[in-house]
N, C-alpha and C positions, 0 to 999 in steps of 0.2 A: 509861407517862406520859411527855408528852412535856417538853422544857425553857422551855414558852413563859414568858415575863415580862411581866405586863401592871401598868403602870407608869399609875395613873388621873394623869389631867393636870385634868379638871375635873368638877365632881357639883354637880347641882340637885336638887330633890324628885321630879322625873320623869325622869332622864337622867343619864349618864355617858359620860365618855369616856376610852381609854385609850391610850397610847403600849404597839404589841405588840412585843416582841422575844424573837430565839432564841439564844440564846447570848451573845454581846457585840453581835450584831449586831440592829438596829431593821428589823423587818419590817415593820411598817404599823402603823394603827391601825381601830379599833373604838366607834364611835358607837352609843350604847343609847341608847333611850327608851322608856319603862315606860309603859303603860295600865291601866286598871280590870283588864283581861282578858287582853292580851296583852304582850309586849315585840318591839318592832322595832329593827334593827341594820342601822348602814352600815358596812361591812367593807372596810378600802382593803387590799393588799395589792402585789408588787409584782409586775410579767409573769412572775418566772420561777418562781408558783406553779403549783403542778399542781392538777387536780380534786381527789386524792384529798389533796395538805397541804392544802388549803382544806376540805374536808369535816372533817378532821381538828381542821383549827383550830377551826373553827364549835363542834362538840363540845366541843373544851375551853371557848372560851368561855360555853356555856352552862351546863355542869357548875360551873366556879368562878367567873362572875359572876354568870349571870342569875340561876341556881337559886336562889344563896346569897341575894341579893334580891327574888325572887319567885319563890317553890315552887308556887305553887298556877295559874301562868299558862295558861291554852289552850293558848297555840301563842306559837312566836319564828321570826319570819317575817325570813330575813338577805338585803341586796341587798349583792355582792358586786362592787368594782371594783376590777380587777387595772391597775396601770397602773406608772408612773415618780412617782416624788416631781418636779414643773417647778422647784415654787419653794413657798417661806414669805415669806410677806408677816405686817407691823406695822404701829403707826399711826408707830413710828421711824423705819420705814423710806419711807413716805409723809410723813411731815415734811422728813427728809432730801432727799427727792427737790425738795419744794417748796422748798427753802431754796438749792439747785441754782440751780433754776431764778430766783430769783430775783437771787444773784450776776451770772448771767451776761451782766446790761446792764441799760443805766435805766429798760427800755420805749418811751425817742426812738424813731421810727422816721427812719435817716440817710435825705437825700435829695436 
């Protein structure tokens, strides 16, 4: 068994999502959404996973989230994006920006 930690960040009646980590350290996350028949999952993770941590991980998540939520599914169909965390974006930090921009003069155009 491995050390994953899935840390749910948000849950609706069809969906979950959770912050993944291994150790002290935050690996990625994992977006579920439940159907009548199936569960499908977006799986961000970072470039310097391998096929076989990423097979790995899949397996864990299916075994202690999906199953535990639905045993009886078809099938759990995972799209997997290995990439760099760019940025987190808020609506504070889109206010912020706009409050910026509005300091920065009175809208005169000088001339």
């Amino acid at each position: 068994m491995s050390d994953y930690v899935f840390e749910r960040e948000c849950r609706t009646p069809y969906s979950e999502c959770y912050i993944l980590g291994s150790g002290e350290e935050e690996i990625g996350r994992v977006d579920i959404h439940y159907t009548p028949s199936m569960a499908y999952a977006t799986l961000c993770v970072g470039e310097d996973m391998t096929e076989d941590d990423i097979r790995e991980l899949v397996e864990e998540i299916d075994e202690r989230l999906v199953l535990t939520t639905d045993p009886f599914r078809e099938d759990f169909v995972v799209t997997v994006w290995a990439g760099r965390e760019a940025a987190v974006f808020s609506d504070e930090d889109l206010e912020d920006d706009d409050e910026d921009e509005e300091m920065e003069g009175n809208g005169r155009r000088e001339g």
